[in-house]
C-alpha positions as CSV (number, residue, x, y, z in Angstrom):
1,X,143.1,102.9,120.0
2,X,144.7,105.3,117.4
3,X,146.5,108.6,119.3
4,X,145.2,110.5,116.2
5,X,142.1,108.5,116.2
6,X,141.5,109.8,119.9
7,X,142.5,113.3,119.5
8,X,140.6,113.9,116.7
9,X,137.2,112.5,118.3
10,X,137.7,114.4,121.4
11,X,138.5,117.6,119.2
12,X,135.1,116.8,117.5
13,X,133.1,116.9,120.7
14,X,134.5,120.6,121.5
15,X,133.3,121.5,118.0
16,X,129.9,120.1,118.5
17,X,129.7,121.6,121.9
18,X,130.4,125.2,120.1
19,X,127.6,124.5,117.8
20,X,130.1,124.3,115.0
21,X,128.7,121.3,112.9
22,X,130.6,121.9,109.9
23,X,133.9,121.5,111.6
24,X,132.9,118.7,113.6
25,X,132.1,116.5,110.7
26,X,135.5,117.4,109.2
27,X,136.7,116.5,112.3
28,X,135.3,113.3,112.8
29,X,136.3,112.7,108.8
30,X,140.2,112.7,109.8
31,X,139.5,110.5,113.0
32,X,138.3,108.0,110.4
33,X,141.4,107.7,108.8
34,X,142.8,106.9,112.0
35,X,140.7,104.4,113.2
36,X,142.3,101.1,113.8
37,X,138.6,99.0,114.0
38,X,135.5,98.0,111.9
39,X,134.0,98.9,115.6
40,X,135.6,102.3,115.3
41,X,135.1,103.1,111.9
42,X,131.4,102.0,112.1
43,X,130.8,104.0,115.7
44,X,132.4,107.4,113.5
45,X,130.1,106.8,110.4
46,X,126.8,106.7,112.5
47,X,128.2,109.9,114.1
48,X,128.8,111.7,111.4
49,X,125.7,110.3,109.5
50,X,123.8,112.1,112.9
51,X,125.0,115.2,112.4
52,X,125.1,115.3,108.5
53,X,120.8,115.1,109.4
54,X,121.3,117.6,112.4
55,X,122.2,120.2,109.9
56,X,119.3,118.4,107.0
57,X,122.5,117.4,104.3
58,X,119.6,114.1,104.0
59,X,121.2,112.7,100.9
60,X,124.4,112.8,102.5
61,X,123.3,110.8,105.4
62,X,121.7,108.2,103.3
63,X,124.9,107.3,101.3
64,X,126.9,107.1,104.8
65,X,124.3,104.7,105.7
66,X,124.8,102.4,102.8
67,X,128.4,102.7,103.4
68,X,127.8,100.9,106.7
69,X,125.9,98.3,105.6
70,X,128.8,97.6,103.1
71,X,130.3,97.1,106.3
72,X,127.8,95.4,108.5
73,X,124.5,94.6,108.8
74,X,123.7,97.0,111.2
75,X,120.3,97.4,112.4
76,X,120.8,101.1,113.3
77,X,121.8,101.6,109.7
78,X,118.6,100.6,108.2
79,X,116.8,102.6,111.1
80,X,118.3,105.4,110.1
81,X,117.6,104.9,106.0
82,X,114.0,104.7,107.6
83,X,114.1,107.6,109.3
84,X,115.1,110.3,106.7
85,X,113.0,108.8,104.1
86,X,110.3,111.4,104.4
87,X,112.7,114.1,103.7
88,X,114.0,112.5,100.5
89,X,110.6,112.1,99.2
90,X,110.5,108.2,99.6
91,X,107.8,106.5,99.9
92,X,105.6,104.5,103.2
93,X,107.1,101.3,101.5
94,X,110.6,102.6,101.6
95,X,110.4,103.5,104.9
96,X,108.6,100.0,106.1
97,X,111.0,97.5,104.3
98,X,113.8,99.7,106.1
99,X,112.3,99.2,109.5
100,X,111.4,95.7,109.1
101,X,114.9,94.8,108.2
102,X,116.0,96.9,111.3
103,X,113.6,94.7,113.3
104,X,114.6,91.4,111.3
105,X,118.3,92.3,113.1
106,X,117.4,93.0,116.2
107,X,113.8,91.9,117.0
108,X,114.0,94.4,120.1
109,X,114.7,97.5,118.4
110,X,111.7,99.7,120.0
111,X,112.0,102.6,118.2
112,X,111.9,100.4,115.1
113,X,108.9,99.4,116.2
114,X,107.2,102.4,117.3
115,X,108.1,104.0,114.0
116,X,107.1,101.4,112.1
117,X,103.7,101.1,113.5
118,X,103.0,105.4,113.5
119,X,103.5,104.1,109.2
120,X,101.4,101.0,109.3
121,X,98.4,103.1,111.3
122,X,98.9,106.5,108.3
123,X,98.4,104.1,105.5
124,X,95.2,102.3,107.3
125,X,97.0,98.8,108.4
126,X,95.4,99.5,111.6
127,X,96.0,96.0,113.0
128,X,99.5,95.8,112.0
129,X,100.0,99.5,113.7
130,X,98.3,98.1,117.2
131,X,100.9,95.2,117.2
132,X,103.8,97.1,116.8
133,X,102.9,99.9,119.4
134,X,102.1,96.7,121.4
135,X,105.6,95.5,121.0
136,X,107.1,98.7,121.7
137,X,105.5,98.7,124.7
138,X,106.3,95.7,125.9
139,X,110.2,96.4,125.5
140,X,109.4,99.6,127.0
141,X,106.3,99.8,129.9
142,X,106.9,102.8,131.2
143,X,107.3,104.6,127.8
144,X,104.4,106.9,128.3
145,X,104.5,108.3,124.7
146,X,103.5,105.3,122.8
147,X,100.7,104.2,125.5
148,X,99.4,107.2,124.4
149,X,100.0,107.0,121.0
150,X,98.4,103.4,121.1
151,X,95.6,104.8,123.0
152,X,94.7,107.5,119.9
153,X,94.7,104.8,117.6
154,X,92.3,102.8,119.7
155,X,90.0,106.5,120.0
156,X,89.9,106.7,116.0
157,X,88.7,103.3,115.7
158,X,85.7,104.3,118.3
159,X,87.2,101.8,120.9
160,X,87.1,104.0,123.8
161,X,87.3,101.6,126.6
162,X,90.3,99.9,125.2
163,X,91.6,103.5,124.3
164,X,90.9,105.0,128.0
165,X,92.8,102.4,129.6
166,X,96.4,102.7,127.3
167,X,95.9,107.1,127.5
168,X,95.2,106.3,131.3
169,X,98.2,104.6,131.8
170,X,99.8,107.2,130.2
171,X,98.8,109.8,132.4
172,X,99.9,107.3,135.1
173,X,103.4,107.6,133.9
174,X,103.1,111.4,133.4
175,X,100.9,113.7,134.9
176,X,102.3,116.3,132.6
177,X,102.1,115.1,129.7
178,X,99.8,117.3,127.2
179,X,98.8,115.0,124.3
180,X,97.8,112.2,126.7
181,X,95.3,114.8,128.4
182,X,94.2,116.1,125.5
183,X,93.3,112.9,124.2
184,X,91.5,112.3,127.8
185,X,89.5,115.1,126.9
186,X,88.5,113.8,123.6
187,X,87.1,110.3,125.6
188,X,85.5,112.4,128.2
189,X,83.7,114.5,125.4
190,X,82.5,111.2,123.8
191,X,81.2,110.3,127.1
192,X,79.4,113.3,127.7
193,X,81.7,114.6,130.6
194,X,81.9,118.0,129.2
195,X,83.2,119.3,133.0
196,X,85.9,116.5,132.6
197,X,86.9,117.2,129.3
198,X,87.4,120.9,129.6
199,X,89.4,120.5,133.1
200,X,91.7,117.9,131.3
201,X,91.8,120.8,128.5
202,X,92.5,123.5,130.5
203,X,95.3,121.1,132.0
204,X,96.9,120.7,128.7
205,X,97.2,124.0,127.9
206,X,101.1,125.0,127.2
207,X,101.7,121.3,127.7
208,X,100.0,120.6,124.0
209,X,100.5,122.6,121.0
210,X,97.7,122.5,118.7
211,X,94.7,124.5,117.4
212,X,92.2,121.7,118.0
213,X,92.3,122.2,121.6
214,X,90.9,125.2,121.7
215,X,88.8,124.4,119.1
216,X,87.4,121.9,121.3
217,X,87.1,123.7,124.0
218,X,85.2,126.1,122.3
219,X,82.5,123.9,120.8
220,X,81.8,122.4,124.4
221,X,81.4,126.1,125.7
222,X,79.2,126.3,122.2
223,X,77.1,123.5,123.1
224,X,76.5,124.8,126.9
225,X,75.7,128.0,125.3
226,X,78.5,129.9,127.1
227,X,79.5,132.1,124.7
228,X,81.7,134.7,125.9
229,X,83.9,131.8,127.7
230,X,83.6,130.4,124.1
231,X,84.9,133.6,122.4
232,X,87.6,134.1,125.0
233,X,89.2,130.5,124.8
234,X,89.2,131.3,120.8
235,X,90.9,134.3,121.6
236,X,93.5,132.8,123.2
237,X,93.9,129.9,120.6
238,X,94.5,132.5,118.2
239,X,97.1,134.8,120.4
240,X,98.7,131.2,119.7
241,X,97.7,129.7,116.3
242,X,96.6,133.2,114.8
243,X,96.6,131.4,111.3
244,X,94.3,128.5,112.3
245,X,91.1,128.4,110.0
246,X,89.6,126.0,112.4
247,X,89.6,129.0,115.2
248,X,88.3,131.7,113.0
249,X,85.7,129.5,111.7
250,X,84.5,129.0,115.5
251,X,84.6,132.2,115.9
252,X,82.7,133.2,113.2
253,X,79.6,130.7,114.7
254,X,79.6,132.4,117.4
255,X,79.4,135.9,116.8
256,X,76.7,134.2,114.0
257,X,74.9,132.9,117.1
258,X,75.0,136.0,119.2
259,X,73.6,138.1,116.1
260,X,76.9,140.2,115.6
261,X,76.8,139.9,111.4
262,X,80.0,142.5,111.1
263,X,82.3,140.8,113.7
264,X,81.0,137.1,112.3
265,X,81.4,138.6,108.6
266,X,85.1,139.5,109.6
267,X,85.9,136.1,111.3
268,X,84.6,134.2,108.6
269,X,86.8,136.3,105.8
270,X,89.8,135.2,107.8
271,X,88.9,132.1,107.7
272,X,88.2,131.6,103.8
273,X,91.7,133.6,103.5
274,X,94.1,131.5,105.0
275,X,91.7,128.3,103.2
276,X,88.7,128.2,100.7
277,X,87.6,124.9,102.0
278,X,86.2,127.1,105.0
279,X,83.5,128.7,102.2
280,X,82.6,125.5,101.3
281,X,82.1,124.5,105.0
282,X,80.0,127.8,105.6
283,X,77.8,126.8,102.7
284,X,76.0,123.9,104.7
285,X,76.2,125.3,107.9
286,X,73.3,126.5,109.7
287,X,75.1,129.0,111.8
288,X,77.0,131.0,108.8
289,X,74.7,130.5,105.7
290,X,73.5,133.8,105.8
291,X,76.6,135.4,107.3
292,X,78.7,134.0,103.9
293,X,75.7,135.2,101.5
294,X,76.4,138.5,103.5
295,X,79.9,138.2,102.6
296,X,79.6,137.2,98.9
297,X,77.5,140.8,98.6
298,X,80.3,142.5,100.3
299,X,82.7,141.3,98.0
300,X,80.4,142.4,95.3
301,X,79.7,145.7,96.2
302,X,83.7,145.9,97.1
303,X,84.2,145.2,93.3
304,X,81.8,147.1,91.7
């Protein structure tokens, strides 16, 4: 190995350690001169190409990338051309043909797979998604994520058994972790374990960062007609998601159902606010047909 070579990469480590990006890739730029290898060129290149995405310079990544396939076929390459496909606007195609070739390398590339199969399942190949999460998992059984992941997939298609047993497994792994128990809440709901579902809930909270948990923690206090528990579980979704149409929405049902027209009135003017789609919602709904023909006169009156 290079002196230079070596000074330079160590020198690069103390830059990224100081947050200082920009000098570490300048850094790692001279070590390249330096280095006396295809092993050691190739090992810089995917370092820089790492930190050139750290710091989103995506089209700069991608041309370091092809530069290492002009030197080798290298599966991590083509992951990575993958990868940062979504930020450059590519297309699902792009980003499959890049995996598969990834995978035709090195058949045991499990993130490859994973990836791939998360783009199979958003463009409806549901049966091509299921058998790479299966592979994945087989190269990795204690990877609790995609047991989960596999286990959502198995939810949407209404295959709850199957589905119960891969988010179980995941829970198996880890107690803690929050998308597996909110998704045992969603299979408890569809069994009718409302008790269930909204202790897994309460479990997830801080552990899972979305809107739809409280919002389905809401409509099972809805449907047992506990309302105030209802309103207060909203109340905290929103101290978290205050911009979450879903949550206003709810809220605006309720105070509907408990006969406050102001407070529903208000809710449901958030809601159409941060997105129209919630008036059309309203329009069909029991609960807030009269509260958005309330509002529509509002906004009458308030423009008159």
């Amino acid at each position: 190995m290079n002196v230079k070579y070596k000074n330079y990469l160590i020198l690069s480590r103390d830059f990224i350690l100081a947050g200082d990006i920009l000098r570490a890739i300048k850094t790692l730029e001279k070590a390249l001169k330096y280095s006396s290898s295809k092993e050691e060129k190739l090992s810089v290149l995917f370092e820089i190409a790492d930190l050139e995405i750290e710091i989103e310079n995506y089209n700069t990544a991608q041309k370091i990338y092809k530069e290492i396939l002009t030197i080798n076929e290298e599966p991590g390459a083509y992951y990575g051309l993958a990868m940062i496909g979504e930020f450059l606007n590519k297309s699902e195609d792009y980003s499959i043909e890049n995996y598969k070739k990834a995978i035709e390398i090195d058949e045991e590339y499990d993130r490859a797979h994973y990836y791939l199969a998360h783009l199979y399942d958003k463009i409806g190949k549901k049966d091509l998604a299921i058998k790479h999460f299966k592979k994945a998992i087989s190269l990795n059984p204690n990877d609790y994520v995609t047991l989960n992941d596999l286990g959502s997939l198995y939810e949407g298609l209404n295959k709850d058994d199957v589905a119960t047993e891969y988010v179980e497994k995941s829970l198996k792994i880890n107690p803690d972790y929050g998308r597996a128990l909110y998704n045992r809440g969603v299979l408890y709901k569809k069994e009718g374990k409302n008790d269930l579902a909204l202790k897994v809930y309460h479990e997830a909270i801080d552990k899972f960062i979305d809107p739809f948990l409280f919002l389905n923690m809401s409509a099972i206090y809805i449907e047992n007609k506990e309302y105030e528990k209802a309103l207060d579980i909203l109340n905290e979704g929103l101290l978290r998601h205050p911009n979450s149409v879903n949550l206003h929405y709810n809220k605006a049902c309720v105070y509907s159902i408990l006969k406050n027209k102001d407070k529903s009135i208000a809710e449901l003017r958030k809601a159409i606010s941060i997105k129209t789609d919630a008036e059309v919602w309203a329009s069909t709904d029991p609960d807030l047909i009269e509260i958005l023909g309330e509002l529509n006169n509002d906004n009458y009156k308030n423009k008159r």
